[in-house]
N, C-alpha and C positions, 0 to 999 in steps of 0.2 A: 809188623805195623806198630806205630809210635801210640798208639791209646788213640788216636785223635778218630773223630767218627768220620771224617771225610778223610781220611785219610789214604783212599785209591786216588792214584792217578787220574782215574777216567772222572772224577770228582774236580774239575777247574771252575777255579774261581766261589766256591761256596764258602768259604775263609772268615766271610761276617755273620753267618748262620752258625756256624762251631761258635762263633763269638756271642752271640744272642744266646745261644742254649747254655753257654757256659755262666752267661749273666743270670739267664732266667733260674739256672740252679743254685746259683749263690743269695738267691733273693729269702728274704726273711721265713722263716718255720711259723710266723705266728700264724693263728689262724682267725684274729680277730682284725676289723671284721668278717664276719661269715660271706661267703656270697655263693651265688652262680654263675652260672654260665650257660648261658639261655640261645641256641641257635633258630630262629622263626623262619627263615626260607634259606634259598641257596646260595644267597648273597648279603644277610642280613644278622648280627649276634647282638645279645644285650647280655650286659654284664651289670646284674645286679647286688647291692652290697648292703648288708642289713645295718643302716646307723640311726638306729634307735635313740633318742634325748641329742641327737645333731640337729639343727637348724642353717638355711642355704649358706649362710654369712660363717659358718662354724669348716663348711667345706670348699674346696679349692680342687679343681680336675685341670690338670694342664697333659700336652702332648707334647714329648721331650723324644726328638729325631724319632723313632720306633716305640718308645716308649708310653705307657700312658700310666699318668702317675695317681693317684688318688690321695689327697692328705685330706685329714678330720683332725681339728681341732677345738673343743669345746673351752669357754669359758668359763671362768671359776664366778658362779652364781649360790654361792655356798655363805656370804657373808646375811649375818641372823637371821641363817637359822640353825636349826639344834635336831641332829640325827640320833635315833633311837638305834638306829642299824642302815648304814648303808653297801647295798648288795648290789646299787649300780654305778658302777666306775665312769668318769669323766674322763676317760683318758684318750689321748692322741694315735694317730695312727698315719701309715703311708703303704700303701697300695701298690706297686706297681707289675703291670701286664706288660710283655713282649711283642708291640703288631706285625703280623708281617707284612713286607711291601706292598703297597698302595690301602690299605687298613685305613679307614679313617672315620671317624668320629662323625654321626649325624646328630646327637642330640642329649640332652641329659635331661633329667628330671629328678626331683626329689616326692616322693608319694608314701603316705602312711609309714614312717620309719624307713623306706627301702628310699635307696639311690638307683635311676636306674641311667647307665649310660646304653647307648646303641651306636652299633660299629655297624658300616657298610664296608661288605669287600667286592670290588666292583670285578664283572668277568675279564680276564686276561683276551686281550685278542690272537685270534690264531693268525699268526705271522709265519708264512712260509719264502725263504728265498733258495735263490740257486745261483751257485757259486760259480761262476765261469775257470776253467780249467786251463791253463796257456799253455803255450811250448816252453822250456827253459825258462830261466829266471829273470821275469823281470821288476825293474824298480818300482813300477806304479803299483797303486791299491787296487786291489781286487774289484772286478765289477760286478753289482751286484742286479740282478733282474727281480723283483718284485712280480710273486704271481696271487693269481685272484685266491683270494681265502677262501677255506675248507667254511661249511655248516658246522658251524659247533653240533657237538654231538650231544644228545641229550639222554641222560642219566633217569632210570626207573627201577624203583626200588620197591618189590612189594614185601608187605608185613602179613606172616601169619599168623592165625589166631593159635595161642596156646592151648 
């Protein structure tokens, strides 16, 4: 095997996923700001980010193809006056998270120091076809028959007490 993580055969077409992980691991060690990562149901995450002395105009959330980027930028509100000690940095920052397909952003707020964004990820539909089988080779495309969808299967999880 070459290193690569998709790297079986039986692995087609996952080539932008090696590529995403490979991004997502080059992504900056910093760890300011702090955040979570908050999942509330089966279809639902908020990703929140502690930017304390940020104001809305100070922050910027854009979605870039898969990406979701977060940048803080504070302004320098520092002319007269006179620090004795200052222990809280002004400083800039850039955020960015890896969605996976169909991921998309419902909403942002800013509340008591905390950002918080919320991701929907909507269910996949269960698509089953059937591939018609011919004699010999021929030129046309495959025909394809569409049959009625599976019940999603529903997932239960119980929690025991320690």
């Amino acid at each position: 095997m070459s290193g690569r993580l998709f790297g079986s055969p039986m692995f087609l077409g996952f080539d932008h996923l090696e590529q995403m992980l490979e991004r997502a691991s080059k992504g900056t060690a910093d760890g300011y700001p702090p955040y979570n990562i908050e999942q509330l149901n089966a279809t639902s995450l908020r990703i929140s980010l502690a930017v304390a002395g940020f104001v809305m105009d100070d922050l910027q959330i854009t979605q870039e193809d898969n990406q979701l980027v977060i940048r803080g930028r504070q302004t320098d509100d520092t002319q007269g006056r006179v620090f004795l000690h200052r222990g809280i940095a002004a400083r800039q920052f850039q955020k960015a998270f890896v969605l996976a397909e169909g991921i998309e952003v419902s909403g942002a707020w800013l509340d008591n120091g905390l950002l918080h964004i919320d991701l929907v990820r909507p269910q996949p539909e269960v698509r089953v076809k059937l591939i018609e089988i011919t004699q010999g080779r021929s030129g046309g495309a495959p025909t394809e028959i569409d049959l009625p969808k599976a019940r999603p299967q529903r997932v239960v999880r119980a929690l025991e007490d320690d």
